[in-house]
NUVO-528576 format. One record per residue (C-alpha): residue in one letter; residue number from 1; x, y, z. Coordinates in nm, 3 decimals, decimal comma. Layout:
<recs>
<rec A NUM <X Y Z>>,
...
</recs>
This chain:
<recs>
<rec X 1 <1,145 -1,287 2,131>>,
<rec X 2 <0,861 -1,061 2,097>>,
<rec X 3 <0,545 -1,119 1,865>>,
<rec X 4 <0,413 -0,960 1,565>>,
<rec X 5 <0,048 -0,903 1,718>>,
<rec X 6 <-0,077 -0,620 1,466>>,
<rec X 7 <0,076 -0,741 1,152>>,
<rec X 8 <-0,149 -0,470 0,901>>,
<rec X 9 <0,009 -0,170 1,030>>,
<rec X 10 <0,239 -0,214 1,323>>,
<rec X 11 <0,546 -0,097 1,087>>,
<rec X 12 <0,784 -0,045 1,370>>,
<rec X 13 <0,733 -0,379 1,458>>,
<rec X 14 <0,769 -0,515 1,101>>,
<rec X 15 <1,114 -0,348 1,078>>,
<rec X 16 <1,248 -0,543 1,355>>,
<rec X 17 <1,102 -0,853 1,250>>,
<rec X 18 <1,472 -1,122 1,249>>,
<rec X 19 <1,519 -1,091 0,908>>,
<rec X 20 <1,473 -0,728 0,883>>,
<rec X 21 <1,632 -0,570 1,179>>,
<rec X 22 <1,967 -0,562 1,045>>,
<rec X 23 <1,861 -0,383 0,726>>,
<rec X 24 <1,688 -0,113 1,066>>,
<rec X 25 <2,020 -0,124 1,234>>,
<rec X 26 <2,217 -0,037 0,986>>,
<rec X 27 <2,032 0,299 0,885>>,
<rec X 28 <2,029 0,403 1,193>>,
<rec X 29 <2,414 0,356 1,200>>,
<rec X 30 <2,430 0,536 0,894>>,
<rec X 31 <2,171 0,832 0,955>>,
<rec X 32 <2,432 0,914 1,323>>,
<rec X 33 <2,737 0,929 1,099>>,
<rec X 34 <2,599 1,122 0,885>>,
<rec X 35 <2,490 1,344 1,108>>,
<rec X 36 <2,836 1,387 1,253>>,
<rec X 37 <3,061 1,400 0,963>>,
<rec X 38 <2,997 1,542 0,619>>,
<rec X 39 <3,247 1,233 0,536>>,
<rec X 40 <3,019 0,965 0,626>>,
<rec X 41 <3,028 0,655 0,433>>,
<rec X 42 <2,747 0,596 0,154>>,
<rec X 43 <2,408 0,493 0,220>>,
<rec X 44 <2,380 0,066 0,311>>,
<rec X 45 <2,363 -0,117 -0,015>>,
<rec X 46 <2,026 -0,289 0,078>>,
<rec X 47 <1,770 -0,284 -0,071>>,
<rec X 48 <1,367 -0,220 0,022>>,
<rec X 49 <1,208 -0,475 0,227>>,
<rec X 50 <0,879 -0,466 0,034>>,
<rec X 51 <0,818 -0,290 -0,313>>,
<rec X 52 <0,499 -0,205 -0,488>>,
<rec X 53 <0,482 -0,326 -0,811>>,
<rec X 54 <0,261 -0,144 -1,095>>,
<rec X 55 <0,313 -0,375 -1,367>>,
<rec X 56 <0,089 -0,142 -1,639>>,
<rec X 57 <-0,132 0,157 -1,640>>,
<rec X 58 <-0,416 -0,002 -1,811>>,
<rec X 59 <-0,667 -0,061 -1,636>>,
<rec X 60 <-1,052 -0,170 -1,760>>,
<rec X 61 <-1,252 0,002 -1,478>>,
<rec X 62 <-1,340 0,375 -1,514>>,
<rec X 63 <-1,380 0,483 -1,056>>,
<rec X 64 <-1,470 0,820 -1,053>>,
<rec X 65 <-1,276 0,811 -0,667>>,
<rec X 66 <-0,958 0,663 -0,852>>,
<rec X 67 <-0,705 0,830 -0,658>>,
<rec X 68 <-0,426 0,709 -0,981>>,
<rec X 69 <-0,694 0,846 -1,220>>,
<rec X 70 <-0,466 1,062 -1,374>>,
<rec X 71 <-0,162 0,871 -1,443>>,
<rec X 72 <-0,342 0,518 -1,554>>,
<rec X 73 <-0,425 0,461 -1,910>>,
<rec X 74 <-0,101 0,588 -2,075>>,
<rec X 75 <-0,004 0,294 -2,265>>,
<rec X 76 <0,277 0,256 -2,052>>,
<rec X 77 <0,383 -0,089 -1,887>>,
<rec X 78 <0,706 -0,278 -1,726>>,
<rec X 79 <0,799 -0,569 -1,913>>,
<rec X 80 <0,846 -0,917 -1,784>>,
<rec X 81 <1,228 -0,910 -1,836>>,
<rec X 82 <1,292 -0,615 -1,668>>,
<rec X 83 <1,046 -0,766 -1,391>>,
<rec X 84 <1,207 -1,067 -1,360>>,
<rec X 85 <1,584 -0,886 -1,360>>,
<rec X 86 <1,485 -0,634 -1,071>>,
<rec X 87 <1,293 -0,910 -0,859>>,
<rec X 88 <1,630 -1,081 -0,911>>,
<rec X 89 <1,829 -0,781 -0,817>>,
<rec X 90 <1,617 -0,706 -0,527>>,
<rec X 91 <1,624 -1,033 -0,379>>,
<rec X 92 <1,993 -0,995 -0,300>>,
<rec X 93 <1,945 -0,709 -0,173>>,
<rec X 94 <1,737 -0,835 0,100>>,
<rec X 95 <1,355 -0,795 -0,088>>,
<rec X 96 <1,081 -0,995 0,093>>,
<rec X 97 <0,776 -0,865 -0,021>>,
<rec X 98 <0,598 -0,797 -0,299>>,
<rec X 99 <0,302 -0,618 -0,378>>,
<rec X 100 <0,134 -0,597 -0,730>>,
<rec X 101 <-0,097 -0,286 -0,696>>,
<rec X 102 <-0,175 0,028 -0,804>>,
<rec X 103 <-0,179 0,261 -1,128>>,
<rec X 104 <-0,353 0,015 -1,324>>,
<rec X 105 <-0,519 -0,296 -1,277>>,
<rec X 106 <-0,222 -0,553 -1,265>>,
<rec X 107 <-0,453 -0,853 -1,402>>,
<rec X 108 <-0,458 -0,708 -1,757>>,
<rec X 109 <-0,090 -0,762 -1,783>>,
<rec X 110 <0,012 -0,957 -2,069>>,
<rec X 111 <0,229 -1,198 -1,837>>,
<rec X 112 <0,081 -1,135 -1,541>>,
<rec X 113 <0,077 -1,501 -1,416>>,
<rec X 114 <0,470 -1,539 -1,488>>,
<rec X 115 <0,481 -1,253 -1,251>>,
<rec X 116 <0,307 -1,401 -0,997>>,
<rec X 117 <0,606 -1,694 -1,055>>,
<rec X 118 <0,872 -1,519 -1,099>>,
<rec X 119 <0,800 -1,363 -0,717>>,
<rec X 120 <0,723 -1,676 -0,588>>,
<rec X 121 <1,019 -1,873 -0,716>>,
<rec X 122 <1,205 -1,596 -0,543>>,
<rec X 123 <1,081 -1,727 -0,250>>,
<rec X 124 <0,897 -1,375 -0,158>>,
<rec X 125 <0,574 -1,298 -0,010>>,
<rec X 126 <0,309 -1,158 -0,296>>,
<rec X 127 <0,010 -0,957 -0,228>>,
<rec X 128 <-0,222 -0,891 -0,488>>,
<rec X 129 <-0,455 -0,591 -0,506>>,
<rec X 130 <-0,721 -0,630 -0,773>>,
<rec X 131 <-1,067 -0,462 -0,901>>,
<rec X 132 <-1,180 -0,867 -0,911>>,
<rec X 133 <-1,276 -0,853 -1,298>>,
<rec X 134 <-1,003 -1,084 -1,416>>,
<rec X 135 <-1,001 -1,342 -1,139>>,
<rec X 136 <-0,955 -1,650 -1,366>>,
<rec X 137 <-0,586 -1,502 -1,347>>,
<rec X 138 <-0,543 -1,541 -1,021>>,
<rec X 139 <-0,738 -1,860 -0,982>>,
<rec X 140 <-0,429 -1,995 -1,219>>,
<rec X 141 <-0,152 -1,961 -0,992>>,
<rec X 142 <-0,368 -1,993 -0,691>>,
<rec X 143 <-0,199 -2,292 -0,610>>,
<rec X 144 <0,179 -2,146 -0,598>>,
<rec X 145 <0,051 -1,904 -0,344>>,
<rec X 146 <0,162 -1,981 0,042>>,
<rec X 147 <0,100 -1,882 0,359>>,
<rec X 148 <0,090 -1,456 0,419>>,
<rec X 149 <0,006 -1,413 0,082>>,
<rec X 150 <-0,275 -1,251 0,022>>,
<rec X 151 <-0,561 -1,129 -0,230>>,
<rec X 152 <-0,753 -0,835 -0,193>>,
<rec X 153 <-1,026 -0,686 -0,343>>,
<rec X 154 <-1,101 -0,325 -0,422>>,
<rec X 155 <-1,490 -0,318 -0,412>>,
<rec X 156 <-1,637 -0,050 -0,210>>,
<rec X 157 <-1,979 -0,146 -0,241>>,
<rec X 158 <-2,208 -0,428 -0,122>>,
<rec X 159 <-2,504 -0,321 -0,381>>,
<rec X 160 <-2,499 -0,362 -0,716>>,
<rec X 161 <-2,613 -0,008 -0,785>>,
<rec X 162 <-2,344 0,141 -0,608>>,
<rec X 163 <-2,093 -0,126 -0,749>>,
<rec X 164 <-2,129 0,008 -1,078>>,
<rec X 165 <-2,175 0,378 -0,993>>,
<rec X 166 <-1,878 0,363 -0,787>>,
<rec X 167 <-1,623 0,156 -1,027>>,
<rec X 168 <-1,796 0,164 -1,427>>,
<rec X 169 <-1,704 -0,175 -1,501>>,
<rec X 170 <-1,705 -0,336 -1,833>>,
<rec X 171 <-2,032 -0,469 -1,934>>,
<rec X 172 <-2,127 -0,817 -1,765>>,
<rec X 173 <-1,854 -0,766 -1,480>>,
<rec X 174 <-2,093 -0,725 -1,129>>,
<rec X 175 <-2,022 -0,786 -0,774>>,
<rec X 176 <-2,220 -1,079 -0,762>>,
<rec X 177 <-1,974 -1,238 -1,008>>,
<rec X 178 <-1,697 -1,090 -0,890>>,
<rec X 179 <-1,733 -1,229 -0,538>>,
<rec X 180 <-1,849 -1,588 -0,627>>,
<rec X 181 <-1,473 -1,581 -0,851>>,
<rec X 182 <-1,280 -1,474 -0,559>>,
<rec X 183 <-1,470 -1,743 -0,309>>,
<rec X 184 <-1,390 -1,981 -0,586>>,
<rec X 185 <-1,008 -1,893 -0,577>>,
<rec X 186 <-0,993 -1,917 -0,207>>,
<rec X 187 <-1,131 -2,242 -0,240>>,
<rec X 188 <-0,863 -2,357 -0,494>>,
<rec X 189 <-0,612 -2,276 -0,206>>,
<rec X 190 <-0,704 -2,186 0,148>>,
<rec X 191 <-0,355 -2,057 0,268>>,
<rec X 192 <-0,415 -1,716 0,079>>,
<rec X 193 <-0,559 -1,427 0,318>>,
<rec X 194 <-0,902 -1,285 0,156>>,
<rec X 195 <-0,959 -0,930 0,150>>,
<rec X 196 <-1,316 -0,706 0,093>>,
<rec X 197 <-1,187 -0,382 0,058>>,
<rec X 198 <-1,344 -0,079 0,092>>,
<rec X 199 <-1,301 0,282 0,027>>,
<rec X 200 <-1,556 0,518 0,244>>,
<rec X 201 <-1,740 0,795 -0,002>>,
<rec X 202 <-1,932 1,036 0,209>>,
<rec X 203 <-2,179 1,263 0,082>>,
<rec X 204 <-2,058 1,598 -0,132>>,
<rec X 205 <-1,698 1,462 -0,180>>,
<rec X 206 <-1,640 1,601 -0,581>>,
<rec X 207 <-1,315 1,524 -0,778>>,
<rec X 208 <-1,278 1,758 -1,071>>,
<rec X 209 <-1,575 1,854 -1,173>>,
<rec X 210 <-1,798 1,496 -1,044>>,
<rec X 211 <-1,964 1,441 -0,716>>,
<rec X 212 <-1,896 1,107 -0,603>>,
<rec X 213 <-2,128 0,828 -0,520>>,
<rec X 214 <-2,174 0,806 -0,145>>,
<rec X 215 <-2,159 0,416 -0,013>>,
<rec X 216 <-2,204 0,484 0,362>>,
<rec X 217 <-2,499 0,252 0,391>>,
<rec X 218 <-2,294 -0,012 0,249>>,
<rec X 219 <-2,053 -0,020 0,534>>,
<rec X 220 <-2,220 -0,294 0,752>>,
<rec X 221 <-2,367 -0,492 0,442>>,
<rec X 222 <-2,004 -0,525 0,316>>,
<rec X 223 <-1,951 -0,781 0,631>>,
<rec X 224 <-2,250 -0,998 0,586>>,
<rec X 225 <-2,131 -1,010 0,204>>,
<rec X 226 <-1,779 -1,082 0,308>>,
<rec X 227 <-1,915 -1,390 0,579>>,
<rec X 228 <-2,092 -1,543 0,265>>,
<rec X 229 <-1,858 -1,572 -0,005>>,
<rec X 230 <-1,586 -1,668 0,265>>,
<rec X 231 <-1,360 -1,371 0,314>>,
<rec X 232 <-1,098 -1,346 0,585>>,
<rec X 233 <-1,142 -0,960 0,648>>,
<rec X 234 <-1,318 -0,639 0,530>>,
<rec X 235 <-1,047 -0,312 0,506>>,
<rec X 236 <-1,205 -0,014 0,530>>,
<rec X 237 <-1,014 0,347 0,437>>,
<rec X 238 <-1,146 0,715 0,392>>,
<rec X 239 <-1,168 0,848 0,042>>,
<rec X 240 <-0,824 0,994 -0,071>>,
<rec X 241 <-0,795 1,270 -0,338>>,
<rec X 242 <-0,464 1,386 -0,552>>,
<rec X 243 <-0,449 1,740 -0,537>>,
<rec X 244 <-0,458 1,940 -0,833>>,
<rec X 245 <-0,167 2,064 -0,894>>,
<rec X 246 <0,080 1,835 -0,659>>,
<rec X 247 <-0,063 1,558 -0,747>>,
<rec X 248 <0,006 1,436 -0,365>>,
<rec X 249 <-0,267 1,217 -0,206>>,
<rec X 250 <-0,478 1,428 0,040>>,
<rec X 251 <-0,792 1,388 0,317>>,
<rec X 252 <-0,963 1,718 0,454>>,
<rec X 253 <-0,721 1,960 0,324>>,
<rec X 254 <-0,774 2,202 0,381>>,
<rec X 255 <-0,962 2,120 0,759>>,
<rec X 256 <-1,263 2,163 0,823>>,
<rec X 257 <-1,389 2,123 1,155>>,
<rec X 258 <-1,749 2,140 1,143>>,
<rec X 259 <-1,789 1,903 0,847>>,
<rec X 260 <-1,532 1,670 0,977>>,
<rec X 261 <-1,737 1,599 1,303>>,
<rec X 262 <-2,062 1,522 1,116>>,
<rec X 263 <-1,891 1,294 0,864>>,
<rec X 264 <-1,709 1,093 1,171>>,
<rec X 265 <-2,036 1,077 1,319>>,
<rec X 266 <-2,189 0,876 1,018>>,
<rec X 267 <-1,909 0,710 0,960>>,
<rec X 268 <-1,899 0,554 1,323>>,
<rec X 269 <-2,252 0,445 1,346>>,
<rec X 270 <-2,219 0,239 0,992>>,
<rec X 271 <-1,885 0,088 1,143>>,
<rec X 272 <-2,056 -0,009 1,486>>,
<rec X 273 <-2,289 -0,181 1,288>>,
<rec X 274 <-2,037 -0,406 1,110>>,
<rec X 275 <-1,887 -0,452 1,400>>,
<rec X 276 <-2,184 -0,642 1,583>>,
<rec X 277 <-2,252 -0,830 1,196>>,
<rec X 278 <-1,901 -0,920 1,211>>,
<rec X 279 <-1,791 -1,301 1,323>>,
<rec X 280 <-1,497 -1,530 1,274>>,
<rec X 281 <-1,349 -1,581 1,088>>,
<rec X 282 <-1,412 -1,240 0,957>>,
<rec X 283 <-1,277 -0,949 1,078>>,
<rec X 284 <-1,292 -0,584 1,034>>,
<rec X 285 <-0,980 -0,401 0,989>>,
<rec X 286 <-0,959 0,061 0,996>>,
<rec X 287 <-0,649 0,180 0,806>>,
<rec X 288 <-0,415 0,397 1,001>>,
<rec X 289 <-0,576 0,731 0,856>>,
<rec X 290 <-0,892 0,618 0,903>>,
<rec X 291 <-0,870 0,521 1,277>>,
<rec X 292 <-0,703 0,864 1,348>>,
<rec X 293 <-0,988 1,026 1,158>>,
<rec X 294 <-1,231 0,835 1,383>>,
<rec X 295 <-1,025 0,939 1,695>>,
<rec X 296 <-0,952 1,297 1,562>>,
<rec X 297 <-0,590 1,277 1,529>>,
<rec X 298 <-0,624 1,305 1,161>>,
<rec X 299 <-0,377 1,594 1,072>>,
<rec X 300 <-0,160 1,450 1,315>>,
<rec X 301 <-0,061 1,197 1,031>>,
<rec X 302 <0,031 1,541 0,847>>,
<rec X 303 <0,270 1,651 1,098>>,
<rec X 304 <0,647 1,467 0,921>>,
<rec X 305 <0,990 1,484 1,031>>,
<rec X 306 <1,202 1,651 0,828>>,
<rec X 307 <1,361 1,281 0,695>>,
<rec X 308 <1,087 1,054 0,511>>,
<rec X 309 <1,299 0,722 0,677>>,
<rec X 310 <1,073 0,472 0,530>>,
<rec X 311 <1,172 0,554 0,195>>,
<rec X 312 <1,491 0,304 0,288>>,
<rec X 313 <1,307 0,018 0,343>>,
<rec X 314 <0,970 0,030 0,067>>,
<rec X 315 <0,960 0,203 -0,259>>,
<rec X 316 <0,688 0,188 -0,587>>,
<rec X 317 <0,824 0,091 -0,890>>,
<rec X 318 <0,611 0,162 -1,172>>,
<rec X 319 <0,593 0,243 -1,568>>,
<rec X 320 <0,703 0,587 -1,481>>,
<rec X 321 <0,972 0,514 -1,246>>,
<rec X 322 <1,097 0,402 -0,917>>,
<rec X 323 <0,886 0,671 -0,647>>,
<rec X 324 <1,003 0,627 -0,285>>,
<rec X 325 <0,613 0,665 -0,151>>,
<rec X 326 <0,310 0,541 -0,259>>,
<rec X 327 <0,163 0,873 -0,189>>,
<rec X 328 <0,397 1,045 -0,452>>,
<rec X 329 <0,346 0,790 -0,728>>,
<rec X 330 <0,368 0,955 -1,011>>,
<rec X 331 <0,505 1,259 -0,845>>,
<rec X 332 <0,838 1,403 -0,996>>,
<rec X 333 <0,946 1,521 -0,613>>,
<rec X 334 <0,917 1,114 -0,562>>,
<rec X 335 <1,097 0,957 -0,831>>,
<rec X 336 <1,452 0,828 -0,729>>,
<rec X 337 <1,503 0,626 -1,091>>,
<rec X 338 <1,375 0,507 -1,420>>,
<rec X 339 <1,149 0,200 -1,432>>,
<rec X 340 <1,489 -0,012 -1,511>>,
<rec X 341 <1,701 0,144 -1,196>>,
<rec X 342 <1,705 -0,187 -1,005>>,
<rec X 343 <1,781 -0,382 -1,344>>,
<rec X 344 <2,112 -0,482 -1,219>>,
<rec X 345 <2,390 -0,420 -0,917>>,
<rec X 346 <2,491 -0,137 -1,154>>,
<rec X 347 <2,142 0,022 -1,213>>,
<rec X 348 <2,083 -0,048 -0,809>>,
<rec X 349 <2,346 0,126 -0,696>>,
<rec X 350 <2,294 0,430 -0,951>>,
<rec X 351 <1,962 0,449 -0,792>>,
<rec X 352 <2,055 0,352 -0,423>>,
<rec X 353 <2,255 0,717 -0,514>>,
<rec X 354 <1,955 0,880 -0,550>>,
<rec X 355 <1,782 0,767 -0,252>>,
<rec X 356 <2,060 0,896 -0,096>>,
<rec X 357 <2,027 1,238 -0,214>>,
<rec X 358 <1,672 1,180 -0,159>>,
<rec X 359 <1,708 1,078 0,241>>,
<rec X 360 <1,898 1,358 0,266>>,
<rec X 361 <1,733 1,624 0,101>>,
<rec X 362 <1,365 1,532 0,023>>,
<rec X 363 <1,196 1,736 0,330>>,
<rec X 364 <0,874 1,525 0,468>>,
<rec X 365 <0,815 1,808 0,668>>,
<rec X 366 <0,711 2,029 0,396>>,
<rec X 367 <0,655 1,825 0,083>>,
<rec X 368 <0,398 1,598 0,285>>,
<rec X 369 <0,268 1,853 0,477>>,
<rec X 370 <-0,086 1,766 0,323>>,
<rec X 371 <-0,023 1,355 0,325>>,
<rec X 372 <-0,239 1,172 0,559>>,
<rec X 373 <0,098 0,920 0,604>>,
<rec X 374 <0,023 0,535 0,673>>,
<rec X 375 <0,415 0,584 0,792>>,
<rec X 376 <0,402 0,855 1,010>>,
<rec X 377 <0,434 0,686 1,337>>,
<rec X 378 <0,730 0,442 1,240>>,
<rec X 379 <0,933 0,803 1,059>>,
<rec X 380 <0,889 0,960 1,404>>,
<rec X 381 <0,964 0,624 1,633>>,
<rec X 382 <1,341 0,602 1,428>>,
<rec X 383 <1,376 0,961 1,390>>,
<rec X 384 <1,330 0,992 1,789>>,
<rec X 385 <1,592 0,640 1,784>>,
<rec X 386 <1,842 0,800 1,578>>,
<rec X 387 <1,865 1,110 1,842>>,
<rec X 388 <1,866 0,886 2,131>>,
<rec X 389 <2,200 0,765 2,261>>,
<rec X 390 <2,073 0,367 2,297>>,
<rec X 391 <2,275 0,135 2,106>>,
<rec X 392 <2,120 -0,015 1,770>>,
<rec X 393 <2,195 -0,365 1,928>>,
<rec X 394 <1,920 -0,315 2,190>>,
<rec X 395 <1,693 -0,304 1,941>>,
<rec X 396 <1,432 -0,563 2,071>>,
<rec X 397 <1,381 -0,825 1,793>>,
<rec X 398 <1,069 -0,958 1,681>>,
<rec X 399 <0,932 -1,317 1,484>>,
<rec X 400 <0,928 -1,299 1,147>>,
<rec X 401 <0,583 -1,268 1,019>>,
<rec X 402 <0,454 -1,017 0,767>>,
<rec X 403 <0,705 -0,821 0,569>>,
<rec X 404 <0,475 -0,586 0,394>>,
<rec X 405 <0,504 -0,201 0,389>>,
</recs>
C-alpha cells in the first residue's frame, strides 16, 4: 500500500487514504450516473471528511491583512449544543477531522475547551489555528491531544514591531509571550505538531483604504525564532485579499506581470535564507499558492473545472452557515445551510440536498475564476477520473495518515 509522503497538501493522496477512499469511490460512481441519466440516484449520504469549524466571530486582535475582516466581530457564535449534535452527526457520516479556525479567534469561545473534548471523544483528529493570545486554553486540554493533532500559530512576524503593527493585539499580549506559552504547551504534551505561521506582506499591498505593514525581512528570522521556542515547522503563505464586492479571497488580480516578478524575486531570497537557518527538527513548509507563485504558475490555481468536487468531502461551518469552501466563507454563492444543517440525520440530509444542487450547479469555472484554489489540482485529478473509463476499484489505496482538507 502506498504512503502518505506529503501529508500538508497532497489532497489526492489524502482522499484515498483506507478510510477515505470509499467516501472517493463513491462520488465518482455518482458524478458518471449522473452524467448519463437525468434519473440518477441522490448524492452519497456521507458526509465531509474534514470540516472547518468557526466556533464565534469575536475575535480580540484588530490585523489590518485579516482576510475575515469583514465578517468577524458580529456578535454571532455556534453554541456548544449544536457543536456537540453536528460533531455527533458528522461522525456517522464518516467525519475525521476537525479544524477550529477562522472568522474569529476560536480561543475566546465561552466553551472552547469542551470543544476541544467533545472532538476528541469523537475520536477525530483536531487542529487548532490560533492568534496565540489565549494559550492557557489550549495548555488545558493539551493533554487529550494525540498524535496528528496539531497547533498552529498565526504570527507573521519575528519582531516585535512588526508583531504589533501587523496583528494590534490587546495591551500586554507580545510575541515574546506568546511564543514562550506555546513552547510551554508543547512541553505539556509532545505528540501535538507545532506550527509558526506566517503570512508574506510585501511592500504597497493596501486593503481598503490602509497600506499594510511589509514583514519580508522577517522571513528567515521566523526560523531561528521557531528552533528556539521548539516548533516543529514554519508555514509560510502570500497575503490574500477579499475582493470588494465578491467578497471571494484573491492574489494578483488582476495580474500584473512586472510587479509580480520583482515581488517573487524578494520573496525568494528571504526564503533561501530560511532555508540554510533551517534544521531538524524544524522545517519550512510553502502553501500550494505560494509555491506556484514562486514557480509562476500562479493563475494556474485560477483556472477551475466547471464542478468544485472537493466541496463533497470538506466544508466550513460557521455562525453564518455551512459554506462549501473556505474561500467563500461568508459568501452567499457558498452557503449550502444554516449553522444548524448538520444538527441531525434530518438537518444532514436537508443540507446534503443542497450540496447537491450545489455540485451540480455551482460553476468553479466562473465563480472562482479569481481564487488562488489550495484544491485545484485534486478538482482537476477526479474531474479527469470521472471522464476516464478506469474502474473506481483501481483506485490505488493509500495508509491512513492525515485526514485534513
Amino acid at each position: 500500500m502506498e504512503k502518505l509522503t506529503r501529508k500538508e497538501h497532497d489532497f489526492s493522496a489524502k482522499l484515498r487514504q483506507k478510510s477515505v477512499i470509499e467516501n472517493l469511490r463513491q462520488y465518482i460512481a455518482w458524478q458518471r450516473e449522473a452524467r448519463r441519466s437525468p434519473a440518477h440516484p441522490p448524492l452519497p449520504a456521507l458526509g465531509p471528511v474534514s470540516i472547518n469549524l468557526d466556533l464565534t466571530t469575536a475575535c480580540n486582535f484588530k490585523c489590518p491583512h485579516c482576510v475575515d475582516s469583514g465578517i468577524i466581530n458580529t456578535g454571532e457564535d455556534i453554541s456548544l449544543d449544536v457543536i456537540r449534535d453536528s460533531v455527533d452527526t458528522l461522525a456517522a457520516k464518516g467525519l475525521l477531522s476537525v479544524i477550529l479556525i477562522g472568522g474569529g479567534e476560536p480561543t475566546v469561545h465561552r466553551d472552547f475547551e469542551e470543544i476541544v473534548r467533545v472532538v476528541k471523544a469523537k475520536g477525530l483528529q483536531v487542529g487548532i489555528a490560533t492568534n496565540g493570545s489565549r494559550l492557557e486554553r489550549v495548555a488545558s486540554v493539551a493533554g487529550i491531544l494525540t498524535e496528528g493533532d496539531w497547533l498552529r500559530l498565526s504570527l507573521d512576524a519575528a519582531r516585535e514591531e512588526t508583531f504589533e503593527k501587523s496583528h494590534k493585539p490587546p495591551a500586554k499580549v507580545t510575541l515574546e509571550k506568546i511564543l514562550s506559552d506555546a513552547q510551554a504547551v508543547k512541553k505539556l504534551n509532545s505528540n501535538i505538531s507545532l506550527g509558526y505561521s506566517f503570512v508574506i506582506v510585501w511592500d504597497g499591498i493596501r486593503y481598503g483604504n490602509r497600506e499594510l505593514t511589509p514583514n519580508l525581512d522577517d522571513i528567515p528570522e521566523a526560523v531561528v525564532k521557531a528552533r528556539e521556542y521548539g516548533f516543529d515547522y514554519v508555514s509560510y503563505k502570500p497575503c490574500l485579499l477579499r475582493l470588494e464586492g465578491s467578497g471571494k479571497e484573491s492574489l494578483f488580480d488582476p495580474p500584473d506581470p512586472g510587479r509580480e516578478e520583482k515581488v517573487i524575486q524578494a520573496i525568494g531570497k528571504r526564503l533561501d535564507q530560511a532555508e540554510k537557518l533551517c534544521a531538524p527538527p524544524v522545517k519550512v513548509l510553502r502553501s500550494v499558492n505560494l509555491q506556484a507563485m514562486m514557480e509562476g504558475n500562479l493563475h494556474e490555481l485560477k483556472r477551475q473545472p466547471v464542478v468544485c468536487h472537493s466541496q463533497f468531502f470538506r466544508s466550513v461551518l460557521a455562525p453564518a452557515g455551512i459554506f462549501h469552501c473556505p474561500a467563500l466563507r461568508g459568501v452567499s454563492a457558498g452557503r449550502i445551510g444554516d449553522k444548524e444543517g448538520y444538527r441531525s440525520a434530518a438537518r444532514f440530509l436537508e443540507t446534503q440536498a443542497s450540496l447537491e444542487r450545489s455540485v451540480q450547479s455551482f460553476d468553479a469555472s466562473r465563480e472562482c475564476s479569481v481564487v488562488v484554489c489550495f484544491y485545484h489540482h485534486v478538482n482537476w485529478w477526479i474531474e479527469k477520473f470521472i471522464q476516464s473509463s478506469t474502474p473506481v476499484t483501481l483506485i490505488p489505496e493509500v495508509e491512513d495518515n492525515n485526514f485534513f482538507l
